[in-house]
C-alpha positions as CSV (number, residue, x, y, z in Angstrom):
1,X,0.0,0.0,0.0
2,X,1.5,3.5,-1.0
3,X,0.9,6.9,-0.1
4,X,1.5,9.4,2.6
5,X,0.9,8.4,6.5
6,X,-0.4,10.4,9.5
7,X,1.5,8.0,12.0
8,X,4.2,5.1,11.5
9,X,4.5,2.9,14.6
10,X,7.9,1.7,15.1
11,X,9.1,-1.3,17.1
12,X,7.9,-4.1,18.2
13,X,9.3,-8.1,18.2
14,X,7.4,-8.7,21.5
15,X,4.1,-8.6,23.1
16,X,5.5,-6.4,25.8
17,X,6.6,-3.4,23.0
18,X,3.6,-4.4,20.0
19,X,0.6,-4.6,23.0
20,X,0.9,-0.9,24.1
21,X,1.7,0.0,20.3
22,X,-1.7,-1.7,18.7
23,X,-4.0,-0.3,21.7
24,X,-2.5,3.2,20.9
25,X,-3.0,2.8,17.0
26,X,-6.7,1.5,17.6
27,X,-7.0,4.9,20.3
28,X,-5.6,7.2,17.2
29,X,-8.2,5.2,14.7
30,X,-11.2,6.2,17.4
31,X,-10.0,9.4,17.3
32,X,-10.8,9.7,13.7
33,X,-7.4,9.2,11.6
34,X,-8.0,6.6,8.8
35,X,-6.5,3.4,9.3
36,X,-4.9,3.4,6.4
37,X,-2.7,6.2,7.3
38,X,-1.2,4.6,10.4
39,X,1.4,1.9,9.6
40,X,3.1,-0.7,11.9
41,X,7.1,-0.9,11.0
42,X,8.2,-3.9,13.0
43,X,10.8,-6.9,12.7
44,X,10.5,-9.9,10.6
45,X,11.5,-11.9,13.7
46,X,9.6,-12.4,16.5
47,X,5.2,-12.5,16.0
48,X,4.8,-8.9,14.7
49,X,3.1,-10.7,11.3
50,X,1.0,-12.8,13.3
51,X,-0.8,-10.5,15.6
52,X,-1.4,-7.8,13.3
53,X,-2.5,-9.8,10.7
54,X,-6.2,-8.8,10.1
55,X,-6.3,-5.6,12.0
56,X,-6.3,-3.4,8.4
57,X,-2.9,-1.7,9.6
58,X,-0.2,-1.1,7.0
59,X,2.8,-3.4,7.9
60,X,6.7,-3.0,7.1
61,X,8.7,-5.7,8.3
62,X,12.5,-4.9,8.6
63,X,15.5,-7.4,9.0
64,X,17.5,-7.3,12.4
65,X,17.7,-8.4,15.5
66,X,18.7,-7.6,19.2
67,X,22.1,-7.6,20.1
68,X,23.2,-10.0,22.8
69,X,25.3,-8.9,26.2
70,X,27.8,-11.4,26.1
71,X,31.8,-11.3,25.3
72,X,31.7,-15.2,24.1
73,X,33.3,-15.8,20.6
74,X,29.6,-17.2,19.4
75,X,27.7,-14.8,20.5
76,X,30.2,-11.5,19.2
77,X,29.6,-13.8,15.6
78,X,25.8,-13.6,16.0
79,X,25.8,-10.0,17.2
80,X,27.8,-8.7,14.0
81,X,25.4,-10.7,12.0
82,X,22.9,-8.5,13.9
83,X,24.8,-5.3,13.0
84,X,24.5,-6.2,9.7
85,X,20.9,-6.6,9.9
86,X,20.4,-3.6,11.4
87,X,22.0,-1.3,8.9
88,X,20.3,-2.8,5.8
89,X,17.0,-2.3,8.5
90,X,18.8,1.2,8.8
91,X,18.6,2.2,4.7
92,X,15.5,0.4,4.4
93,X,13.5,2.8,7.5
94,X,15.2,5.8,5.8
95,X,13.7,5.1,2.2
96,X,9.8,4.1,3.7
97,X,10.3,7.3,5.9
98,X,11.3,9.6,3.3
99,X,8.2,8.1,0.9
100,X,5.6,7.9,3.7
101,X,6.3,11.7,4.5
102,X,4.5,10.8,8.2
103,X,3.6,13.8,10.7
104,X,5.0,11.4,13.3
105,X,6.7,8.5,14.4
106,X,6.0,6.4,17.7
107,X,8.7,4.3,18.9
108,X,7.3,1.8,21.4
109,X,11.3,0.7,21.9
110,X,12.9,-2.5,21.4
111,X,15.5,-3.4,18.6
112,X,12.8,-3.1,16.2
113,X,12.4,0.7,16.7
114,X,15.6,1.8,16.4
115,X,15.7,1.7,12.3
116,X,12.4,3.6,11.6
117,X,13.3,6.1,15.0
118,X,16.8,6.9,13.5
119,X,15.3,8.1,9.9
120,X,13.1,10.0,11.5
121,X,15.4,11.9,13.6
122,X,17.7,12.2,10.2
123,X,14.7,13.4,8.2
124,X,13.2,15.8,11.1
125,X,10.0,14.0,11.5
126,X,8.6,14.3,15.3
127,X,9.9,11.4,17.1
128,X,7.4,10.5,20.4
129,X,8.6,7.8,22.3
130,X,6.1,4.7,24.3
131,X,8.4,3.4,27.3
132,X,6.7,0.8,29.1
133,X,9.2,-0.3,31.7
134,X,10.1,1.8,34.8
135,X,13.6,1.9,33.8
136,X,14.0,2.7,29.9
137,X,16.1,0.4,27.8
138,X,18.8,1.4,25.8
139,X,17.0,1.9,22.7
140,X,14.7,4.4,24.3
141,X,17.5,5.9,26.0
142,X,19.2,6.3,22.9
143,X,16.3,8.6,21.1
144,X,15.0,9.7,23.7
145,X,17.2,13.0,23.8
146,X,15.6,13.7,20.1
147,X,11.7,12.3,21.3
148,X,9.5,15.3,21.2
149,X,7.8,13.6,23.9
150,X,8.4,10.8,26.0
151,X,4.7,8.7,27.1
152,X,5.6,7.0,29.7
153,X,4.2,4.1,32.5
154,X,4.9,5.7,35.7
155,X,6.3,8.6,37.4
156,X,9.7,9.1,37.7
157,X,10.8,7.0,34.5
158,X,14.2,9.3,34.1
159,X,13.5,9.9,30.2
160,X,13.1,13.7,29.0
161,X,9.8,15.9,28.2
162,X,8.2,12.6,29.7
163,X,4.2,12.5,30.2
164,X,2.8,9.9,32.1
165,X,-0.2,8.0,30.0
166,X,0.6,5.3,32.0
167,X,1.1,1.5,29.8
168,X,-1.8,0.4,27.7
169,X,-3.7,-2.1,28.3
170,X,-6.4,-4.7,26.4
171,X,-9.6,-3.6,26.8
172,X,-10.7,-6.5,28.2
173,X,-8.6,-6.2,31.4
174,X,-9.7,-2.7,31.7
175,X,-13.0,-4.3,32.0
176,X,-12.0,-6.5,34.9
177,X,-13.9,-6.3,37.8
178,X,-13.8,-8.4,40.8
179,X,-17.0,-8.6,43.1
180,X,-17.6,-11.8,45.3
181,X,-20.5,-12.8,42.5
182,X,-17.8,-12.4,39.8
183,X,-14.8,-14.2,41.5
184,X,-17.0,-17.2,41.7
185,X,-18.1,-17.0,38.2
186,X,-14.5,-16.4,36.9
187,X,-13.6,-19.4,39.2
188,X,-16.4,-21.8,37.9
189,X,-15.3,-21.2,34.0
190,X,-11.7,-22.2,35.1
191,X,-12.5,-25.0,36.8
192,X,-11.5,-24.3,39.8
193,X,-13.8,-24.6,43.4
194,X,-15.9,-20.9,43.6
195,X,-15.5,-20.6,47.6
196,X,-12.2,-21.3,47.5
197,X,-9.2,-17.9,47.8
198,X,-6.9,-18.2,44.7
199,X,-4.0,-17.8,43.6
200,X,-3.1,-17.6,39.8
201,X,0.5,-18.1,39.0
202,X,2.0,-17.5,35.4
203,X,5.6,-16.9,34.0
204,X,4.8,-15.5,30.7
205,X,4.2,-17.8,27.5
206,X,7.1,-19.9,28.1
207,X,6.9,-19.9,31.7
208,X,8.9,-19.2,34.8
209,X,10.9,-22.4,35.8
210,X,11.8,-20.9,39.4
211,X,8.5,-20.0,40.1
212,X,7.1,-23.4,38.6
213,X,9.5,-25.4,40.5
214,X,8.5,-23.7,43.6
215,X,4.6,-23.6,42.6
216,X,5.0,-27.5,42.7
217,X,6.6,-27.8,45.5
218,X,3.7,-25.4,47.3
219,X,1.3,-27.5,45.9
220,X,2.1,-30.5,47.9
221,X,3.2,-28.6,51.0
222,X,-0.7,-27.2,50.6
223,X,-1.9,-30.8,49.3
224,X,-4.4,-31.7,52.5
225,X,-6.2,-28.4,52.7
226,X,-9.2,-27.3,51.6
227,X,-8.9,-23.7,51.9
228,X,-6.7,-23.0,48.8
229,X,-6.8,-23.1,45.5
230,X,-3.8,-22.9,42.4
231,X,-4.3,-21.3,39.2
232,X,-0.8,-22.4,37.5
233,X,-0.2,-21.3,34.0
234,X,2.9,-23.4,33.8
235,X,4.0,-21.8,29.9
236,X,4.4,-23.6,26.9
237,X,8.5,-24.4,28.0
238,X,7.9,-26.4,31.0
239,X,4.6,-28.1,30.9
240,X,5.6,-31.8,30.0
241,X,8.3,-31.8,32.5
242,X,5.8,-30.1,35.1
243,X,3.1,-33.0,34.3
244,X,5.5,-35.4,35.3
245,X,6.5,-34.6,38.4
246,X,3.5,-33.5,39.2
247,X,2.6,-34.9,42.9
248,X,-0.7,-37.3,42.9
249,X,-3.2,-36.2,45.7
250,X,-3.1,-32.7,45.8
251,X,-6.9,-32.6,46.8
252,X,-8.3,-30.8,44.1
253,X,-5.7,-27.7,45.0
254,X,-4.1,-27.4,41.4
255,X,-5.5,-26.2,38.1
256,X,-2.7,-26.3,35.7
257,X,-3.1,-25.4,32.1
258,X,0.5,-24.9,29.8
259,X,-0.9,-21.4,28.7
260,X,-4.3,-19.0,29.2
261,X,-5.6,-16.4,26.7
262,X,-8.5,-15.9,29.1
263,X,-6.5,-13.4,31.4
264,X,-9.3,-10.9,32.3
265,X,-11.3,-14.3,33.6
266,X,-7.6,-15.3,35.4
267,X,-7.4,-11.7,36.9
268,X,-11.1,-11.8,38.1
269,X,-10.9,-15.4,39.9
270,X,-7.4,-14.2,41.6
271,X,-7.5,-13.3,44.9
272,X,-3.8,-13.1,44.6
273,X,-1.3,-13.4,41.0
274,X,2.1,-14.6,41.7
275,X,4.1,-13.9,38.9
276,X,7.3,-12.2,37.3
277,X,7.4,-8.4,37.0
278,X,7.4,-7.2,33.0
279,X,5.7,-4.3,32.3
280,X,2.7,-4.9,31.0
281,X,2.1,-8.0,33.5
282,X,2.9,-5.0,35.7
283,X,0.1,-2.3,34.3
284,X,-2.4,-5.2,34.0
285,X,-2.2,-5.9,37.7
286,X,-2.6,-2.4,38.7
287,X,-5.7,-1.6,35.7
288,X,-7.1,-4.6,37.1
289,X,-6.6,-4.0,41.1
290,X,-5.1,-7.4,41.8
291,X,-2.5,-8.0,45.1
292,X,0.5,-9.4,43.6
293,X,3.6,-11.4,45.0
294,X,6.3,-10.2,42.0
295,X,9.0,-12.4,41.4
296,X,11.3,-10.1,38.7
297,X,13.6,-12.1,36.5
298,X,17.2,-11.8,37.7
299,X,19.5,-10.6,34.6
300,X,16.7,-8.4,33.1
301,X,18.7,-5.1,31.2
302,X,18.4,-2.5,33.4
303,X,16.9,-4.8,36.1
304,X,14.3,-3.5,34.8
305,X,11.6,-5.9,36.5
306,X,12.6,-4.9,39.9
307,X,12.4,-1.6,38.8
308,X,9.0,-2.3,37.6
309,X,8.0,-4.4,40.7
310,X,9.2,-1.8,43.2
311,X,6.1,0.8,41.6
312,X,3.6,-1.7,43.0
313,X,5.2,-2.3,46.3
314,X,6.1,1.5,47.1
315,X,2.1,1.6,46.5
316,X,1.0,-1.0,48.4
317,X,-0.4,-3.1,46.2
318,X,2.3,-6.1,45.6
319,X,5.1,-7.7,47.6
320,X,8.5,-8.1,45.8
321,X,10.0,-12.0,46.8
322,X,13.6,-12.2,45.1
323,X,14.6,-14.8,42.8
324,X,17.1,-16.1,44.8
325,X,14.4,-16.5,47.8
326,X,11.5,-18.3,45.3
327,X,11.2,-21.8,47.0
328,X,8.4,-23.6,48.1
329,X,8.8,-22.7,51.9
330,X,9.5,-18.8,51.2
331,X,6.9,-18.4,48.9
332,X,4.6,-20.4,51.0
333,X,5.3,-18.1,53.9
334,X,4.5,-15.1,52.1
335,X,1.0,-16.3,50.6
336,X,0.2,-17.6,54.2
337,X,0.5,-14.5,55.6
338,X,-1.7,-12.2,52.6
339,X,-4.2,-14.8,52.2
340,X,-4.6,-14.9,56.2
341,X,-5.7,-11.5,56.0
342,X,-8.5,-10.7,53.8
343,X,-8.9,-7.2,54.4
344,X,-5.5,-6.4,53.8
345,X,-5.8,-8.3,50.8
346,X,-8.7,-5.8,49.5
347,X,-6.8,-3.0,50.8
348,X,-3.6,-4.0,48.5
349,X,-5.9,-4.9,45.4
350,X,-7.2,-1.0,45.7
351,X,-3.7,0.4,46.2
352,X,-2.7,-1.3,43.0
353,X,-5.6,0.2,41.0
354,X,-5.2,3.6,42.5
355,X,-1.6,3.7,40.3
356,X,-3.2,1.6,37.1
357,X,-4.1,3.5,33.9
358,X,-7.1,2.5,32.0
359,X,-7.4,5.2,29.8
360,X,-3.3,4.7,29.1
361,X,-4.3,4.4,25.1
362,X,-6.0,7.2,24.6
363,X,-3.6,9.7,26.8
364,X,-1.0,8.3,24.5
365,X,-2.9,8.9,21.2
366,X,-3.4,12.4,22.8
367,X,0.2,12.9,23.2
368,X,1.2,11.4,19.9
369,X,-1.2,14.4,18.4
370,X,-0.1,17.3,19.9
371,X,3.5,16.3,18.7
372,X,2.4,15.5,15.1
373,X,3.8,18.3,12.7
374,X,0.6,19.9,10.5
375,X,0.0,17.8,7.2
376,X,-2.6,15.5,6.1
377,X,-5.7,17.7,7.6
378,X,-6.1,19.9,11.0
379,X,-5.3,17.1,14.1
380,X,-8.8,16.1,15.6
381,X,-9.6,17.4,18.5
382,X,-12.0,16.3,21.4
């Protein structure tokens, strides 16, 4: 498809960076900007085709992919294979910049971005940047001294002429809510007991195998009781080994699927999520007002994930358990002691929600306006 474009959205590779970047392209669409004009530039790795096939969006796919922080021989061999990528994904971004003449670009980070970002910043298109994650990674670190704007999650992400839209969300977790009569509801379509307190547990799509490892181990420790229930989305990675070794006689305690595309019902039938702490895991726990025990993944860049898990504890609404300290008897302890206390459980769900952001989209499509240079027709206003 040719012709000039009001937006390209740049970046991409993974949920985490193509989630935020869809909602805010459907949030500019109800705004009134043709589809047609807004155009996804993502990578050819990673499911950028897949999940916006069918949406109506423009799509450019560019070669490339992230660079690895490692000094072994192998991986410096893969990572100048990646250089390579990214400087034919480099002259590539510059041509479909300079044809699309677009009033702006959106980087929502990642490797992905950093192609379609750098033309625009050589070809003096507004840049605005989407940065999920309370600590910015380097490719949003990078650009960010050329963004326009910076939309970002929560306060005090250190990234200039930052607004806070806070991290977009799917509309169906926005929708979440989670009275008695619904809990029991959510709980009967999972097949779980309804009067039972629950607690989901999910490591992303592949899974978590710390968590897992100590979610099995819980699950016998808890086997004899009938006041607890386990949601365990084991990911796609570790569910044959987890069926296994999984103990016989657990009572009817354990649910465990190997993945879950039903997360507003997960979220609803939750009295508590254990989980790890990416960013948009992070935004849908607080849109959705769910207590939390956060587990974030040692080695992130940045640490990112404790950066990202430390927003919910400061406001009350999560408690951050270390890797290191994720084992049957620790995380046991620590479930014990919130489920114990109902009230306080309630109180931490609304302290989460208090920081979520369900109109995150459409602040970000609001920001991505204002910084749009005058072109196609007068920006919509409302």
């Amino acid at each position: 498809m040719t012709g000039r474009r009001y937006a390209l959205l740049a970046g991409g590779g993974t949920a985490g960076h193509l989630q935020p970047a869809i909602a805010i392209a459907e949030a500019l669409v109800d705004r009134g900007h043709d589809r047609a004009t807004i155009e996804f530039v993502g990578s050819r790795r990673g499911q950028d085709r897949v999940s916006l096939e069918g949406r109506g969006f423009p799509v450019t796919l560019l070669p490339g992919r992230g660079i690895a922080r490692s000094l072994r021989p192998a991986v410096l061999l893969r990572n100048l294979g990646a250089v390579l990528g990214l400087v034919a994904a480099g002259i590539q971004a510059l041509g479909l910049v300079a044809r699309r003449r677009p009033r702006v670009v959106v980087s929502v980070g990642g490797y992905a971005s950093l192609a379609a970002s750098a033309a625009a910043v050589l070809l003096g298109v507004p840049l605005v940047l989407v940065n999920v994650d309370a600590v910015p990674g380097a490719a949003n670190r990078l650009l960010g001294r050329f963004a326009r704007a910076c939309a970002v999650g929560w306060d005090d992400t250190p990234l200039p002429r930052a607004v806070v839209t806070g991290t977009p969300v799917r509309p169906a977790i926005a929708a979440v809510r989670r009275q008695d009569e619904d809990r029991r509801a959510a709980r009967a379509e999972l097949g779980l007991p309804e009067d039972r307190p629950t607690v989901v547990v999910f490591g992303g799509s592949l899974g978590a195998r710390r968590i897992n490892a100590a979610v099995e181990g819980l699950a016998a420790r808890w086997a004899g009781r009938h006041d607890r229930s386990i949601y365990h989305i084991v990911g796609r990675r570790d569910w044959e080994a987890v069926q296994a070794s999984a103990a016989p006689g657990e009572g009817g305690v354990v649910v465990r699927v190997p993945y879950e595309d039903r997360m507003a019902t997960a979220y609803t039938a939750a009295d508590l999520v254990v989980s790890r702490a990416g960013a948009m895991t992070v935004a849908e726990l607080s849109v959705a007002g769910v207590p939390a025990v956060l587990v974030p993944l040692p080695g992130a860049p940045g640490d990112h994930q404790t950066a990202n898990a430390r927003v919910l504890e400061r406001a009350g609404g999560a408690v951050l358990l270390p890797d290191a300290e994720c084992d049957a008897d620790r995380l046991g302890d620590v479930l014990d002691g919130l489920l114990d206390d109902p009230a306080g459980l309630e109180a931490r769900g609304s302290a989460s929600r208090a920081v979520g952001h369900p109109d995150a989209a459409e602040a970000g499509a609001r920001v991505v306006e204002v910084n749009a240079r005058p072109g196609l027709r007068a920006a919509v206003a409302r």
